[in-house]
VMD Tcl script that builds the backbone (N, CA, C; Angstrom):
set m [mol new atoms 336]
animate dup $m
set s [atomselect $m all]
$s set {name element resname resid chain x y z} {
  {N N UNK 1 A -107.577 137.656 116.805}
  {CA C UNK 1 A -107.474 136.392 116.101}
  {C C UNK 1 A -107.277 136.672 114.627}
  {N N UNK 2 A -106.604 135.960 113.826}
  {CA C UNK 2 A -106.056 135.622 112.457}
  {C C UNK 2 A -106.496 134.378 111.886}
  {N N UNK 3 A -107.093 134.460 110.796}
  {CA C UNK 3 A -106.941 133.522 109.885}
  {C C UNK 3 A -105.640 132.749 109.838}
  {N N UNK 4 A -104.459 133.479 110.280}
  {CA C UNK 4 A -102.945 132.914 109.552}
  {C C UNK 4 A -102.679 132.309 111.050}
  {N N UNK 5 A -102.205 131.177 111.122}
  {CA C UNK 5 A -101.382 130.480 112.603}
  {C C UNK 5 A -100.128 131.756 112.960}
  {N N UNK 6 A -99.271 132.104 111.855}
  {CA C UNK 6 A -97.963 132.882 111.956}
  {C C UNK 6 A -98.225 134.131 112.323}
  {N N UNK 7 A -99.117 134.884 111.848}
  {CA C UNK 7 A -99.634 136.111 111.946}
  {C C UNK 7 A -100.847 136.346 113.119}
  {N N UNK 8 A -100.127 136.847 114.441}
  {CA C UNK 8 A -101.776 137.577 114.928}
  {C C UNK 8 A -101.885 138.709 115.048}
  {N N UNK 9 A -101.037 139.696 114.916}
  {CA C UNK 9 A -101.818 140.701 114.787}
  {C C UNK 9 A -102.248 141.425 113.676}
  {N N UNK 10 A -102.908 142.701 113.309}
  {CA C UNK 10 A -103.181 143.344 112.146}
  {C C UNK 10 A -102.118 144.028 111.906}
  {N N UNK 11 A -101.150 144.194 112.789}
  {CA C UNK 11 A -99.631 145.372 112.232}
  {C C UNK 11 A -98.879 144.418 111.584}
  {N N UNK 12 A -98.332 143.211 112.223}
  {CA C UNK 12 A -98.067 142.024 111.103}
  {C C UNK 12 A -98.249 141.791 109.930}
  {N N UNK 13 A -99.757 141.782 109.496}
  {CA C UNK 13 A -100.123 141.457 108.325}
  {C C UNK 13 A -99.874 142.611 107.827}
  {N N UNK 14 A -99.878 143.995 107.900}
  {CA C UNK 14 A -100.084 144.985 107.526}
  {C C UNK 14 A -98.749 145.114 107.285}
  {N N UNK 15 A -97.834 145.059 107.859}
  {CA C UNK 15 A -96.417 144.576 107.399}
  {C C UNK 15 A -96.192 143.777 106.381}
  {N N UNK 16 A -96.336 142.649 105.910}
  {CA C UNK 16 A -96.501 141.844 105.607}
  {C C UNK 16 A -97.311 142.268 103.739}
  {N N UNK 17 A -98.143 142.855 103.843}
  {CA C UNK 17 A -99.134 143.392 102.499}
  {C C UNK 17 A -98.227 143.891 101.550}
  {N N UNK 18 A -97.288 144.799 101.226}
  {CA C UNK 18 A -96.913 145.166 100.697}
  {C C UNK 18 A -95.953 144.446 99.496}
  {N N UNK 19 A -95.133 143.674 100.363}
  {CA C UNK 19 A -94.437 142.347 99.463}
  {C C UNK 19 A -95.328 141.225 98.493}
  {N N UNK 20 A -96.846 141.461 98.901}
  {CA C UNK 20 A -97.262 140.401 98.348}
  {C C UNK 20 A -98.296 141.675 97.414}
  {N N UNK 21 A -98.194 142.620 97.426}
  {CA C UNK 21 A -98.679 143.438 96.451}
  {C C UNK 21 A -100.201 143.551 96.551}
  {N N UNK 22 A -99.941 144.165 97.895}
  {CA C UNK 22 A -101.196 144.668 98.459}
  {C C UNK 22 A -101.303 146.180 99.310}
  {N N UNK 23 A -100.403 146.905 98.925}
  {CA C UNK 23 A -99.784 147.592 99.779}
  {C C UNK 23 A -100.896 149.237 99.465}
  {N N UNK 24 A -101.432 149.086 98.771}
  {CA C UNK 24 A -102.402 150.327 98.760}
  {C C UNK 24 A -103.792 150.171 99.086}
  {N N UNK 25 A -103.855 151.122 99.674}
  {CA C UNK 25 A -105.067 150.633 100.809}
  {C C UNK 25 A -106.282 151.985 100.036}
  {N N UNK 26 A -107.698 151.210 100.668}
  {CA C UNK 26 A -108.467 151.860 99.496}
  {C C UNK 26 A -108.883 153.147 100.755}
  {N N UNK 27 A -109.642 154.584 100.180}
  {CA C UNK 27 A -110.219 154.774 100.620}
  {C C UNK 27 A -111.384 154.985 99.756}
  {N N UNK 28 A -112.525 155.289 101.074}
  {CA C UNK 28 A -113.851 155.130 100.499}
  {C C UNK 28 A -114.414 156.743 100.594}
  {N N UNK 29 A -114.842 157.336 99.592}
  {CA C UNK 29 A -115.612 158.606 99.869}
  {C C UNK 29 A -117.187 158.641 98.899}
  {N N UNK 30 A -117.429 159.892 98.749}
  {CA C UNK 30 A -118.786 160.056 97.974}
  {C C UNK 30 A -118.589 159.367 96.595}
  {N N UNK 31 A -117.740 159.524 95.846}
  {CA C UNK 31 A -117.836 158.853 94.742}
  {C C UNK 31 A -117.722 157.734 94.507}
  {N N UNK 32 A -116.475 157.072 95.213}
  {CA C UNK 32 A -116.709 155.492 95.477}
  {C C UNK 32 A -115.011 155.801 96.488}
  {N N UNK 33 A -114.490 154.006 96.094}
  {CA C UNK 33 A -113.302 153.789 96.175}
  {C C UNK 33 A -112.052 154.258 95.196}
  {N N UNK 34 A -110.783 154.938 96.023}
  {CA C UNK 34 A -109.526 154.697 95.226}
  {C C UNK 34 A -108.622 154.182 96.130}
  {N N UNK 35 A -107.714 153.198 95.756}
  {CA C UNK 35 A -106.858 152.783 95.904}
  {C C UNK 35 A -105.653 154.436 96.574}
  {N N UNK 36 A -104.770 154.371 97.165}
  {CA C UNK 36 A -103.279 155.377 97.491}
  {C C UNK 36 A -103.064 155.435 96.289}
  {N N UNK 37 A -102.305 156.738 95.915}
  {CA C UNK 37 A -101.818 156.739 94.792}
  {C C UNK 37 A -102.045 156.462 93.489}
  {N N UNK 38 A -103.592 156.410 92.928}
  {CA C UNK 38 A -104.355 156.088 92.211}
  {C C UNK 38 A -105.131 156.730 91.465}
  {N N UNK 39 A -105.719 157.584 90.483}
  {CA C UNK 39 A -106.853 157.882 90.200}
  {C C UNK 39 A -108.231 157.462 90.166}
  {N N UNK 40 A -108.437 156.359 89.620}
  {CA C UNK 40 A -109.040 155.553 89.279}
  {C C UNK 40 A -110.190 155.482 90.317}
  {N N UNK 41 A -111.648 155.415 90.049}
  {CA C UNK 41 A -112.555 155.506 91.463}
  {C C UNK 41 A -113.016 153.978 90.964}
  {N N UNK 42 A -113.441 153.225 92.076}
  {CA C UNK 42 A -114.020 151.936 91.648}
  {C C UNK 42 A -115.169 151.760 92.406}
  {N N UNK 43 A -116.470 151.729 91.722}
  {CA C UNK 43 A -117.395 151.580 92.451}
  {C C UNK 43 A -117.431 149.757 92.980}
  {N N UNK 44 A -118.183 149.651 94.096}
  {CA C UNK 44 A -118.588 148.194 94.857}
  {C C UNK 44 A -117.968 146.964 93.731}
  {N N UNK 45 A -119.249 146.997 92.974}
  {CA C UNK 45 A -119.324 145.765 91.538}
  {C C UNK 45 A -118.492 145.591 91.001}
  {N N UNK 46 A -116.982 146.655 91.128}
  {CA C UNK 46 A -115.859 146.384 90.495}
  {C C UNK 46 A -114.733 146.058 90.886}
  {N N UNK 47 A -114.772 145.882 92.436}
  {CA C UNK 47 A -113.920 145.319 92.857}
  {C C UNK 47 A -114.121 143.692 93.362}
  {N N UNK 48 A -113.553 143.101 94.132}
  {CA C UNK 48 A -113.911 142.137 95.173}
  {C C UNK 48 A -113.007 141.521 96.103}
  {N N UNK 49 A -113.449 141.072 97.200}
  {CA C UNK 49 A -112.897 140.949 97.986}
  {C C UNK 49 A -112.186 139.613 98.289}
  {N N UNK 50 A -111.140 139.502 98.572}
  {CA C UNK 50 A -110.191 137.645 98.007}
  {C C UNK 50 A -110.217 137.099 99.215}
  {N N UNK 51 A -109.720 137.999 100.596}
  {CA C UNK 51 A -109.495 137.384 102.013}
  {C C UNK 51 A -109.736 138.251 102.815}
  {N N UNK 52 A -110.351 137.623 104.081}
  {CA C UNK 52 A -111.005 138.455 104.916}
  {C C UNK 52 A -109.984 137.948 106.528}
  {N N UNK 53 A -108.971 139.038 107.025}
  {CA C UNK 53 A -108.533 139.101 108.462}
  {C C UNK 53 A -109.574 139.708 109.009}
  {N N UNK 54 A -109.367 138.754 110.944}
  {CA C UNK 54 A -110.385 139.334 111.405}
  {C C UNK 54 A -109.621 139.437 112.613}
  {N N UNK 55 A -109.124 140.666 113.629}
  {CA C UNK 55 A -108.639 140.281 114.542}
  {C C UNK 55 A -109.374 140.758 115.754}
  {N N UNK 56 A -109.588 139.433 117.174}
  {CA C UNK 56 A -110.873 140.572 118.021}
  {C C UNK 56 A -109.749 141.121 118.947}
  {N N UNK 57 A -110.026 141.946 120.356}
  {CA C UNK 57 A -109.622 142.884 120.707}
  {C C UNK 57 A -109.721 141.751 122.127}
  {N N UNK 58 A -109.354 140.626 122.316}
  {CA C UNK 58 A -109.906 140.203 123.635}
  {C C UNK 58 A -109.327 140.992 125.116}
  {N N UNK 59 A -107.910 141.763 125.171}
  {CA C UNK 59 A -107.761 142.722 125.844}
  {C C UNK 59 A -108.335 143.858 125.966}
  {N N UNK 60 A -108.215 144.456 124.855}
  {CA C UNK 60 A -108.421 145.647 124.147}
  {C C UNK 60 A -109.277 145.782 123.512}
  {N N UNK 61 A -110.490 146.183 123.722}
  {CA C UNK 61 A -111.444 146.622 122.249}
  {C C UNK 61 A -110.883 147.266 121.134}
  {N N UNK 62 A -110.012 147.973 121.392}
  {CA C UNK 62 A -109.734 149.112 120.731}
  {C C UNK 62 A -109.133 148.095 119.035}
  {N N UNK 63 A -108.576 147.294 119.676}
  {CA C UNK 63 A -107.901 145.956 118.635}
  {C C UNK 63 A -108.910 145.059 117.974}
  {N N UNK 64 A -110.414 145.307 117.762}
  {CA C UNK 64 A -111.314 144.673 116.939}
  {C C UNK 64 A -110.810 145.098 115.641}
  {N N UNK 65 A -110.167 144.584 114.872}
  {CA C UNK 65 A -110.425 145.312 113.329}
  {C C UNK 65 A -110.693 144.251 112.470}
  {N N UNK 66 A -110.478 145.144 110.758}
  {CA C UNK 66 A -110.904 143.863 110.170}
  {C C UNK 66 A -110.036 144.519 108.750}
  {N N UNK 67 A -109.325 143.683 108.058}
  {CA C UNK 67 A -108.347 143.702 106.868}
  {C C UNK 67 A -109.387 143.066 105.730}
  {N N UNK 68 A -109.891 143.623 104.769}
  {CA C UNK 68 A -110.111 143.100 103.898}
  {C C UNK 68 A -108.807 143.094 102.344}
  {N N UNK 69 A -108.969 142.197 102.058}
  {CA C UNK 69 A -108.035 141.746 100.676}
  {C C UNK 69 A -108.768 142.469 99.427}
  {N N UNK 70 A -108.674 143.209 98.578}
  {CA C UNK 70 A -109.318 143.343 97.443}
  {C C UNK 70 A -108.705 143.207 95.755}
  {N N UNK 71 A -109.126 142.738 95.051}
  {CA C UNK 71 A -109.229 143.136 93.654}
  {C C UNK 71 A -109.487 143.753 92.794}
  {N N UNK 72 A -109.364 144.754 92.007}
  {CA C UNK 72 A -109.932 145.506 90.913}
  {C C UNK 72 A -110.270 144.623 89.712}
  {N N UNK 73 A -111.504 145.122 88.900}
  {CA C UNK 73 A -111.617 144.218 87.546}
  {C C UNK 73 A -110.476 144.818 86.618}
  {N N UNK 74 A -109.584 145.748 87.242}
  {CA C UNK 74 A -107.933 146.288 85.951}
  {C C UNK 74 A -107.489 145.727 86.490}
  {N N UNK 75 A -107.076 144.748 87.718}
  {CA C UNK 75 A -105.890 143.925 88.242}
  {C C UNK 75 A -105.422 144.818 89.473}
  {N N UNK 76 A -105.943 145.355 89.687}
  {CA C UNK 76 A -105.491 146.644 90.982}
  {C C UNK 76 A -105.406 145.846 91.919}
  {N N UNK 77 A -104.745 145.921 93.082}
  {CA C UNK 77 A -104.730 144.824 94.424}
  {C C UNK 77 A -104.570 146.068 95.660}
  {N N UNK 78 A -105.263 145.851 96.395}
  {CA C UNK 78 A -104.971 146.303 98.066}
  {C C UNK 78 A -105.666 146.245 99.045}
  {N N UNK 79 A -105.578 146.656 99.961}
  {CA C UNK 79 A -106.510 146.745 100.785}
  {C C UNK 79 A -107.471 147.654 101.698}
  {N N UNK 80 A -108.575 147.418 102.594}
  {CA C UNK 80 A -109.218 148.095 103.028}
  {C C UNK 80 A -109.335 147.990 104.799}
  {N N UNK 81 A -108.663 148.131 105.975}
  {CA C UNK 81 A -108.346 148.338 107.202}
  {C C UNK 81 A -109.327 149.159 107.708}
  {N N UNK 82 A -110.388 148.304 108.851}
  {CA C UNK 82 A -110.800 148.892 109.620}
  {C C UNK 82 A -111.212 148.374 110.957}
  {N N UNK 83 A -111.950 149.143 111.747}
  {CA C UNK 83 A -111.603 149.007 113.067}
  {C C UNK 83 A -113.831 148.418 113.303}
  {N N UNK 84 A -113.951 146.945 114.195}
  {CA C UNK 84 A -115.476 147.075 113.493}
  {C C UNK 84 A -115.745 147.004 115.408}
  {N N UNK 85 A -117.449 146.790 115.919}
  {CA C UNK 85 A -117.711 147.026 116.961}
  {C C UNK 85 A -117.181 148.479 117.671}
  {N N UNK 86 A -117.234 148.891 118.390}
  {CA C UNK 86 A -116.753 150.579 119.069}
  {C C UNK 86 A -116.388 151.251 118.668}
  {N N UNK 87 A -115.352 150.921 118.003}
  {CA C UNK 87 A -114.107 151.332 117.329}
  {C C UNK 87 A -114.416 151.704 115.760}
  {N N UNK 88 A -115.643 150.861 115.336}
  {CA C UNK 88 A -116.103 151.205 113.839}
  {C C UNK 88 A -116.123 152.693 113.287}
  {N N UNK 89 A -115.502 152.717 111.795}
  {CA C UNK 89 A -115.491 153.924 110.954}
  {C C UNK 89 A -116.564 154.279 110.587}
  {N N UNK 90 A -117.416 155.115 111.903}
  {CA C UNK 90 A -118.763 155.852 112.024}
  {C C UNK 90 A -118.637 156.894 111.006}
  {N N UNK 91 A -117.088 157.541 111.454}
  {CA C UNK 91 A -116.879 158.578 110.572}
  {C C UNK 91 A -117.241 159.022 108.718}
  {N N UNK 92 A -116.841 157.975 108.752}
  {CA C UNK 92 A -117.399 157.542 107.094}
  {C C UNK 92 A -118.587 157.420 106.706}
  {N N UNK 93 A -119.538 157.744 106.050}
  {CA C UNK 93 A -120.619 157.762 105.946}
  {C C UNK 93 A -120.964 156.731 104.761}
  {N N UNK 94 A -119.776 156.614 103.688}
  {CA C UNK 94 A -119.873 156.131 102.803}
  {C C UNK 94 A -119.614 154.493 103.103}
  {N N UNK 95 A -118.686 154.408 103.808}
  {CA C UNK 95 A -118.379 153.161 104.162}
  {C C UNK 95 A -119.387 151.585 104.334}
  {N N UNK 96 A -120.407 151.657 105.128}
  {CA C UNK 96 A -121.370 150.445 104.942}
  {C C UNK 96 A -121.861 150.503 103.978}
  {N N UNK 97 A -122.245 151.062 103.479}
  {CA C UNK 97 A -123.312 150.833 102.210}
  {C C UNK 97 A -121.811 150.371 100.881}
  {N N UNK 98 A -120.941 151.114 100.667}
  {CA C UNK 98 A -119.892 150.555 99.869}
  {C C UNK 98 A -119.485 148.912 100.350}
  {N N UNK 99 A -119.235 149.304 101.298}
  {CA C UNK 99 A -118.199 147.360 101.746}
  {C C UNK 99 A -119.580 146.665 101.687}
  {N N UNK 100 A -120.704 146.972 101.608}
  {CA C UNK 100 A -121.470 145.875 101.259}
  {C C UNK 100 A -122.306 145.407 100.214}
  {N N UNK 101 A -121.277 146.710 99.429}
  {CA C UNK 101 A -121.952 146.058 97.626}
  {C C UNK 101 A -120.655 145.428 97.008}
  {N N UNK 102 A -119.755 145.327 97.564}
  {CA C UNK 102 A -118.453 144.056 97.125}
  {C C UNK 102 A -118.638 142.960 97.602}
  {N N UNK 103 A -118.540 142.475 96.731}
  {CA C UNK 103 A -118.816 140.845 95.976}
  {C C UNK 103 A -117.592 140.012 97.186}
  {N N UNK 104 A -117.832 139.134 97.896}
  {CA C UNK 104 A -116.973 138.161 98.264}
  {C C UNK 104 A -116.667 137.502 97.128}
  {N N UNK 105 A -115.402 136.592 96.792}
  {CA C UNK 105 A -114.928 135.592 96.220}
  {C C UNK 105 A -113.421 135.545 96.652}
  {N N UNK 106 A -113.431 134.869 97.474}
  {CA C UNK 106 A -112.559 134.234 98.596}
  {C C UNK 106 A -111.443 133.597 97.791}
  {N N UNK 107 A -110.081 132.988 97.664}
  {CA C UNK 107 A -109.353 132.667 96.732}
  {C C UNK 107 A -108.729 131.585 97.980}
  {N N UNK 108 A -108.996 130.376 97.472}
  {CA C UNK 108 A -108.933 129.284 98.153}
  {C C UNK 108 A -107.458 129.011 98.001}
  {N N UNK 109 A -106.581 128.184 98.976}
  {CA C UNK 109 A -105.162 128.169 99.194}
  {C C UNK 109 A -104.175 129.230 99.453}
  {N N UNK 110 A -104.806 130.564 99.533}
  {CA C UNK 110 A -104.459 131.862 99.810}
  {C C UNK 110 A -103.739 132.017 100.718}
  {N N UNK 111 A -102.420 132.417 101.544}
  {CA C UNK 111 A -101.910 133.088 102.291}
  {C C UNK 111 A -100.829 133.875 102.381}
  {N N UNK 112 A -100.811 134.531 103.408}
  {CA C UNK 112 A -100.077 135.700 103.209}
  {C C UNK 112 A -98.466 134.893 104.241}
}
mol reanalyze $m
mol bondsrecalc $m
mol representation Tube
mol addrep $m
């Protein structure tokens, strides 16, 4: 499932990100977040998050994921793709404790 009527899956939107200038996706390690192609590390408090995709897996588990939208306080834009229930990025250690010191603020009339 999608937030968007037009869009259901996450390869769609993920298609879709780049034109609207979202196209670098963060990763998360020990120090914090960077954006692809980036230096820049951004801890939690400095980013936030604008829109939240959620798509479930009703065939497939494997298809639970979840797209978050983000912001930088420099204007940085991209996003953060992951897979939540079974499929969750266990691997990461850093990961829960980061995605849950970013700030929601949702950007109303928003779509992709």
């Amino acid at each position: 499932m999608s937030t968007s009527k037009s869009m259901t899956t996450y390869s769609q939107v993920l298609n879709v990100l780049p034109s609207k200038g979202y196209g670098e996706e963060l990763r998360i390690n020990r120090a914090g977040g960077r954006f692809e192609h980036s230096e820049k590390i951004f801890q939690p408090e400095h980013l936030k998050i604008v829109k939240t995709y959620r798509f479930e897996g009703e065939s497939d588990p494997s298809d639970m994921a979840v797209i978050y939208l983000l912001h930088g306080e420099d204007g940085e834009k991209g996003f953060l793709l992951n897979a939540y229930g079974t499929y969750s990025d266990e691997d990461n250690q850093y990961y829960d404790e980061f995605i849950k010191g970013v700030p929601v603020e949702e950007l109303e009339g928003f779509d992709l």
